[in-house]
N, C-alpha and C positions, 0 to 999 in steps of 0.2 A: 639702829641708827639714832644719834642724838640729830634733835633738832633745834636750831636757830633761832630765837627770834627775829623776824623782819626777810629771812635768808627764804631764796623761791628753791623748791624742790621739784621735779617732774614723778606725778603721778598718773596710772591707768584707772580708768575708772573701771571696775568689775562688777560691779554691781548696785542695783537700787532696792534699799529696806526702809521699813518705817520703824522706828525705834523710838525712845523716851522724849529724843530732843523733836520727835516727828517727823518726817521723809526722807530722808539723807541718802547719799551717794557713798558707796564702800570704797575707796582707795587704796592703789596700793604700790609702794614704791620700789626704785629698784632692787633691795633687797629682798621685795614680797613681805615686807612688814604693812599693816593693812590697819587703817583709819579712816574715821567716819565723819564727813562732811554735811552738816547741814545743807537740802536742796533748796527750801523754800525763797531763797534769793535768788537762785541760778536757776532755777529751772524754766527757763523761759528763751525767747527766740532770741532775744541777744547773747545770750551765751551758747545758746545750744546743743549743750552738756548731753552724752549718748553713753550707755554702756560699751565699751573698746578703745572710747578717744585718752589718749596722749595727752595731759594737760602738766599747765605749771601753774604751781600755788605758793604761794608767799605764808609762814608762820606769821599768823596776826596777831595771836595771843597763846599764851599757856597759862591755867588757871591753875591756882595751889593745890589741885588735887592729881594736875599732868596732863588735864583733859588739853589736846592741841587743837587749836582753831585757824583754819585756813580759809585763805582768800586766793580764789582762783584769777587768774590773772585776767586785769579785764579785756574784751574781744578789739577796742579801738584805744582807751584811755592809758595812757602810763604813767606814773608817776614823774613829777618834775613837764612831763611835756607841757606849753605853752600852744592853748586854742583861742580861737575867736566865736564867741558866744552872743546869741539874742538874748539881749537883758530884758524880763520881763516885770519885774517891779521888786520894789523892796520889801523886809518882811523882819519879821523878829523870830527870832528862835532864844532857846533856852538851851543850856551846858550843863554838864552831867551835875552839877553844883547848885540848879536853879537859879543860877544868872542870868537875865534878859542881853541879849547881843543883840546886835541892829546888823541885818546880812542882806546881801542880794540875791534875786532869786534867778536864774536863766536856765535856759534851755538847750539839753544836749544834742545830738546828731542824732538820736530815738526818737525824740519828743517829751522826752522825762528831764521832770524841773532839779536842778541841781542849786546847791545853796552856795555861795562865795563871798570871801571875808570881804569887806571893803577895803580899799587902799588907804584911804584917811577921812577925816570928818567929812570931808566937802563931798562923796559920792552918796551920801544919806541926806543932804537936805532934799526939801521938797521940787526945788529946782532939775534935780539931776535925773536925768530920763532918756541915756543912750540910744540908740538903738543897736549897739553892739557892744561888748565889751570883750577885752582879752583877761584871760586869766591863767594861772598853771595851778596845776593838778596836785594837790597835797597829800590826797589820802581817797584811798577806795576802800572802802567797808563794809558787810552786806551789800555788794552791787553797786550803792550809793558812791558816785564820784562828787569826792568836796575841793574844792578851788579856791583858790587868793587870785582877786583881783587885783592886775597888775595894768592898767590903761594908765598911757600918759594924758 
């Protein structure tokens, strides 16, 4: 089977090994062609990924050497959907580049702090201090849901 970028495929999970990249889940798809999943982000009560279960995974990456990296599809968030979030305070982060970006920080329906772009200068001064904001869902990667704040 060739695979996609970005394109979700339904895989069985059959098995759990530890291997070079560390704990991983065996997969294997309709054809019974069988690929290996990092666990250390899923493996956890929000997902609760089991030997036998049915899953769909999104190709997240392909690296120059073909290794394929999947992202299991997450348990509540989707891409594009539109939520309403506790904003917990602003914060700085850094881009694969070493650029400083100025982000907000909130919190999901877990309890885990998720990072969102701001909409325009004025939600980064020191004034700005919701206590909700709305945002849609940009990207899930390792587990981590990223968001663009979108409040009027």
């Amino acid at each position: 089977m060739i695979f996609v970028l970005n394109k979700a495929y339904k895989f069985k999970i059959i098995n759990k090994i530890s291997d070079v990249f560390g704990p991983s889940f065996v997969l294997q798809d309709i054809l019974e062609n069988k690929l290996i999943m990092t666990s250390v982000y899923y493996d956890n009560e929000i997902y609760n990924l089991k030997i036998g279960m049915e899953i769909t995974c999104y190709v997240d990456k392909i690296n120059c050497n073909g290794r394929i990296f999947l992202e299991p599809e997450h348990p509540y968030y989707k891409i594009g959907d539109i939520h309403t979030f506790p904003f917990i305070r602003k914060s700085k982060r850094y881009d694969k580049d070493g650029n400083e970006t100025d982000v907000l920080i909130v919190k999901d329906i877990y309890g885990n702090e998720c990072t969102a772009l701001p909409k325009d200068k004025n939600q980064l001064l020191d004034t700005y201090s919701p206590e909700n904001i709305e945002c849609k869902v940009i990207k899930i990667k390792k587990s981590q849901v990223y968001l663009a704040n979108i409040s009027k």
